[in-house]
N, C-alpha and C positions, 0 to 999 in steps of 0.2 A: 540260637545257632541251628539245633533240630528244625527249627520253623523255615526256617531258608531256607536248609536241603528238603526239606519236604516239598516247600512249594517249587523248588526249580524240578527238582524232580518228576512232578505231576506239571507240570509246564512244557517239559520235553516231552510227557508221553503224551502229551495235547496235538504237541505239534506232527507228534510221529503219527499219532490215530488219524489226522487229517491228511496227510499226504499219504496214507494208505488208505481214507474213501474216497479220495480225488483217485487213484490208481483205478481202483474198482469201479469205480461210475463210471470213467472212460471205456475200461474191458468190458461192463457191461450195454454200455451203447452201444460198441460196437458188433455186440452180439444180439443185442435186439435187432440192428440195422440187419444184419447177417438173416436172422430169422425172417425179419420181412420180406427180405428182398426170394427167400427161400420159398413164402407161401402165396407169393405175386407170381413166380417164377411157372409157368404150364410143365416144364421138364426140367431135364437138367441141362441142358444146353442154352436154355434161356439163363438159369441159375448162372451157370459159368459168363454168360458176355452181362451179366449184370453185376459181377464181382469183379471183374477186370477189367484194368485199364485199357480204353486200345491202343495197340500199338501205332497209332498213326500221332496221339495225342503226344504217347510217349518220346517221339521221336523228334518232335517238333519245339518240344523243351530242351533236348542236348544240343539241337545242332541251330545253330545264331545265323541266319544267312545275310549278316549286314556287312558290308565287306568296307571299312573307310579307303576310297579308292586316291585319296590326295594325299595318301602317304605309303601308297602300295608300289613297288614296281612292275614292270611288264609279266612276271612270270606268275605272280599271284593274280592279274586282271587276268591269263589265260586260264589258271585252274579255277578261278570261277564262272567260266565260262564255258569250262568243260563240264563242273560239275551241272550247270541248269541245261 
C-alpha cells in the first residue's frame, strides 16, 4: 500500500517537474531570441521595430475584406464600396 502512494506520488511530481522545464525553455527562448535581436539591433530604434509587430500586418489579420455578395443586400454592397 506504501509502494503505491509512493510511486504515484513521485509520478505527479514527474509530471509537475516537466511541465515546469517546458514553461522555462519557452521563457528562456524567448529571452534569448530578445537578446539577439538586442545585439543585432545598431540602436534602440532598430531594437524597438525588431520587437514589434507592424501594424499594417496587425491590421490585416482583424479586418476579412471577403464580402459574400449573393447573399448581401444593396446597402452592404454600398459599405463596401465605400469602405475601398
Amino acid at each position: 500500500m506504501n509502494d503505491i502512494v509512493g510511486l504515484s506520488i513521485l509520478g505527479i511530481l514527474c509530471i509537475f517537474q516537466s511541465i515546469e522545464r517546458y514553461v522555462y525553455q519557452k521563457d528562456m527562448t524567448n529571452k534569448l531570441n530578445d537578446a539577439i535581436k538586442a545585439v543585432m539591433s545598431r540602436n534602440i530604434n532598430e531594437y524597438i521595430a525588431a520587437t514589434n509587430i507592424p501594424k499594417s500586418i496587425q491590421d490585416s489579420k482583424k479586418e476579412n475584406e471577403e464580402i459574400d455578395l449573393s447573399e448581401s443586400d444593396d446597402e452592404t454592397f454600398d459599405k463596401a464600396l465605400k469602405r475601398m
